[in-house]
N, C-alpha and C positions, 0 to 999 in steps of 0.2 A: 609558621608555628606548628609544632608539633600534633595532630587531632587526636583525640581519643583513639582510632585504629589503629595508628602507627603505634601509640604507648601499650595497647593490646598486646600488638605485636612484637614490643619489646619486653613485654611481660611472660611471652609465650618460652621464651628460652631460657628463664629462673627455671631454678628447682625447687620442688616443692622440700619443704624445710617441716621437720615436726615442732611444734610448741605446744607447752602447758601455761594455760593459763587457772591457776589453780588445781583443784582436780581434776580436772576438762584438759583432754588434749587433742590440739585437730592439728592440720596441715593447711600450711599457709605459704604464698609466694609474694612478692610485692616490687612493684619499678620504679621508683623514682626519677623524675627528669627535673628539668629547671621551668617546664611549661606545666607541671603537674604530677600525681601517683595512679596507681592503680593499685589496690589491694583484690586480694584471693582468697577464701580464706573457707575448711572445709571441716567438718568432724566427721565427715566419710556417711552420712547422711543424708546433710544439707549442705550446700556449697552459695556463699553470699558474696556481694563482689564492693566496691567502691570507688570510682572512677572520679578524681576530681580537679577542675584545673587553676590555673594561679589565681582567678578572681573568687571561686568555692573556698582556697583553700587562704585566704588574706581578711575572707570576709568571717572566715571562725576563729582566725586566730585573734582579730578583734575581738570577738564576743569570749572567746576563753581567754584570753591572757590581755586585757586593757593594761598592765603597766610594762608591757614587751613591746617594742616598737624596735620590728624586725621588718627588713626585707624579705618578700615572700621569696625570692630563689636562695636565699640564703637559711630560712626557716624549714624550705625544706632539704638542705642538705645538713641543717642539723635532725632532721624528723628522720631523714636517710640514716643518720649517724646512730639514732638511738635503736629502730630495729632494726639494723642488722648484727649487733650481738644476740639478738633475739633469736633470731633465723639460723644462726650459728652454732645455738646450742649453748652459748656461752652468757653468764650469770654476772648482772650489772647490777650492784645494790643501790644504786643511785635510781635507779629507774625502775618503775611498778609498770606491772601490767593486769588487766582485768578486762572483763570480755563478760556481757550482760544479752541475754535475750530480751528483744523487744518484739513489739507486735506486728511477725512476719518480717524480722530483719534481724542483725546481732552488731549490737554496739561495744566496740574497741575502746579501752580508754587508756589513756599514756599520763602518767606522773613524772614530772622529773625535774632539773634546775637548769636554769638559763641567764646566764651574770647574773650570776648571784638569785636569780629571781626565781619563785615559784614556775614550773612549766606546765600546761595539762594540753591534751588534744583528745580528740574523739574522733572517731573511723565510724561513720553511719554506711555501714552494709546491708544489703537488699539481695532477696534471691537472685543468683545469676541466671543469664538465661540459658535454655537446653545446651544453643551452639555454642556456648562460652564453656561449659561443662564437658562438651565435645571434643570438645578443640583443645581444652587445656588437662583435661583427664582423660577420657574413654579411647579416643582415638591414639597420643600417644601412651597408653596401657597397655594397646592392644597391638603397637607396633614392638612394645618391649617383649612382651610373648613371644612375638616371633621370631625376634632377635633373640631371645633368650633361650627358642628351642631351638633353631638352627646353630647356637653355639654347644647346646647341649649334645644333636648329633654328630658334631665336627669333634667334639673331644671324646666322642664310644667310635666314631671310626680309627681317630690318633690309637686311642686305645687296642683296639683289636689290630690295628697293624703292629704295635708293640711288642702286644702278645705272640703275633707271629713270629717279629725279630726272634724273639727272647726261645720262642721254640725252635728254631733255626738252628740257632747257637747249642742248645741242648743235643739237637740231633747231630750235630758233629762233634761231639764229645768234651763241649763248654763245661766250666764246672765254676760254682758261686764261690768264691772266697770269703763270705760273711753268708752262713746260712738263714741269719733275723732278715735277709734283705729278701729274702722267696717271696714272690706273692703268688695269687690262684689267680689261673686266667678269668678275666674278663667276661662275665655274664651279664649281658645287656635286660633280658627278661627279669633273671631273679632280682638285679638292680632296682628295677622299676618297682618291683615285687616290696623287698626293704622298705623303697622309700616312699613310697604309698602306707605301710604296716608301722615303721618308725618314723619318720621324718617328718613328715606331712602333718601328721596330728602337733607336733612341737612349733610348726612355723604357723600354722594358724591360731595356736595357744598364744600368740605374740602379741602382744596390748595394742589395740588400735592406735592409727597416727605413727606407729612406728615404719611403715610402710616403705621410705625413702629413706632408706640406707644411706651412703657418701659412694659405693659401688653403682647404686642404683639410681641417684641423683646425676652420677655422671653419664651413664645411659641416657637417662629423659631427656638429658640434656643434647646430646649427639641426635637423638633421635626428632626433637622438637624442632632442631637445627637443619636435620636436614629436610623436614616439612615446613619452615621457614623457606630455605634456597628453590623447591620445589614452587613453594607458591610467589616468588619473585619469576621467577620463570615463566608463569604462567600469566600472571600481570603483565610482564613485558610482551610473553606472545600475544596478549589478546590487543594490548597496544598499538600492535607493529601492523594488525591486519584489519585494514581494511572493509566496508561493505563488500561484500559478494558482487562482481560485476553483475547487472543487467542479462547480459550476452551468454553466461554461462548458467545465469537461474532457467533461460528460455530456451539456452541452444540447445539442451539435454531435458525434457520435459521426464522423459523413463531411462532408468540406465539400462546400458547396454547390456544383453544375456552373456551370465557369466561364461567366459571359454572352461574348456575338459579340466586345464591344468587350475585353474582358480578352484573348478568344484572339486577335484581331487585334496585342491591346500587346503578348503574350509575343511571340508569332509576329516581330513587329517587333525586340522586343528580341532575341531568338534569334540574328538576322542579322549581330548588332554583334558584333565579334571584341574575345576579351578583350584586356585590356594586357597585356605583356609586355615584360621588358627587351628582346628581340629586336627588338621592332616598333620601325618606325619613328613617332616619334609625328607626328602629321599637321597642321600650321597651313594657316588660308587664303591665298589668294593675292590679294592686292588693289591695286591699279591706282593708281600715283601718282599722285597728281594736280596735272597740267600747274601749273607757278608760271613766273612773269614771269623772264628771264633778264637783269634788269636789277642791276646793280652788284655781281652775283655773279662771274661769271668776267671784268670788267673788272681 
């Protein structure tokens, strides 16, 4: 059977999806299996979670729905069924949502019909905890950062080699056939300049919960993915090894002094400054190379 950390786990590679519930809008992810859910669910705040499995989730739907007499893996691939047009962005008038603060949690409530019958369910969510917050926001946040400025300097290097091309062509006596098509080379500073001045003030004017984009959903998602395979890897390795022989904790009580060439390589590697979101990450600078300016700006 499925436990709670594997459905974690499968929770981990959703994207976070924006929902309103009224005039309240958080961000929420959710997993359904046939052994049970896990809800996510966040106004960028407070983030509350709900982990529940088929004997939690058989014993409420007795107490909310007595004239329903449903199989629990089947209740919940209808429970599946109702939010995710939720998740979608897409508006089902058959079905109500509403979302109540309680004392120190936030309760979920679902209206809807089931042959013919009245449907209701309840999502009793509880603070998550730190590593749940970690692992499902902060940490992949902060790998999109990084992704997202090493992509940002990969397209001002594209760019300035372009600009080289294009001067290239000029110095041999290229000439534009559509003069609207000129652009101004490539200013990497004043850019930054702009988009700190304009830009920047406009994307954080942006209504909370809008956060995840469908651009930006599909990032979290590569990115959560490949911190899933990561941590499969590491499960297997710890798996695969063994205690420590005896013979090797005692054969070696002090290690050996490093030789010339070791403290030369630490000494080297010493010098290298770690990564950090801050940093700027560094590509090389390489030199266009001169092309014929024939039949191009004719």
């Amino acid at each position: 059977m499925e436990g709670s950390e594997e459905l974690e786990s499968s929770l981990l590679t959703k994207p976070w999806a924006s929902v309103c519930f009224g005039e309240s809008t958080f961000l929420a992810k959710v997993c359904f299996r046939d052994t049970g859910y896990i809800l996510l669910i966040s106004d960028l705040s407070s983030v509350w979670y709900e982990s529940a499995d088929t004997e939690a989730v058989g014993q409420r739907s007795k107490e909310l729905n007595k004239r329903l007499t449903v199989h629990v893996s089947s209740f919940l691939h209808y429970l599946r069924d109702l939010m995710s047009p939720l998740l979608e962005g897409q508006s089902d008038t058959t079905t109500s949502f509403s979302c109540h603060h309680t004392a120190g949690g936030l309760s979920l409530h679902v209206k809807s019909m089931l042959s013919g019958l009245p449907f209701y369910w309840k999502f009793h969510c509880c603070p998550a905890p730190v590593e749940m917050v970690s692992r499902h926001l902060v940490r992949p946040l902060m790998r999109m950062s990084l992704a997202l400025q090493y992509q940002v300097q990969k397209l001002t290097f594209l760019l300035l080699q372009k600009d080289a091309e294009i001067e290239d062509y000029r110095e041999n006596g290229a000439t534009l056939s559509r003069d609207r098509l000129r652009t101004e080379p490539f200013q990497e500073e004043k850019f930054q300049q702009n988009f700190m001045a304009e830009s920047l003030p406009q994307i954080c004017g942006v209504a909370e919960g809008q956060a995840f984009a469908s651009a930006l959903q599909q990032l979290y998602t590569a990115v959560t993915q490949q911190e899933a395979k990561q941590s499969r890897k590491r499960q297997r390795s710890e798996d695969t090894e063994g205690p420590t022989p005896a013979a090797e904790i005692t054969g070696h009580p002090h290690p050996p002094p490093p030789s010339q060439e070791d403290e030369t390589a630490s000494s080297s590697e010493g010098t290298t400054p770690a990564s950090s979101p801050a940093q700027k990450l560094w590509l090389p600078v390489a030199k266009a190379k001169p092309k014929k300016a024939k039949g191009l700006f004719s």
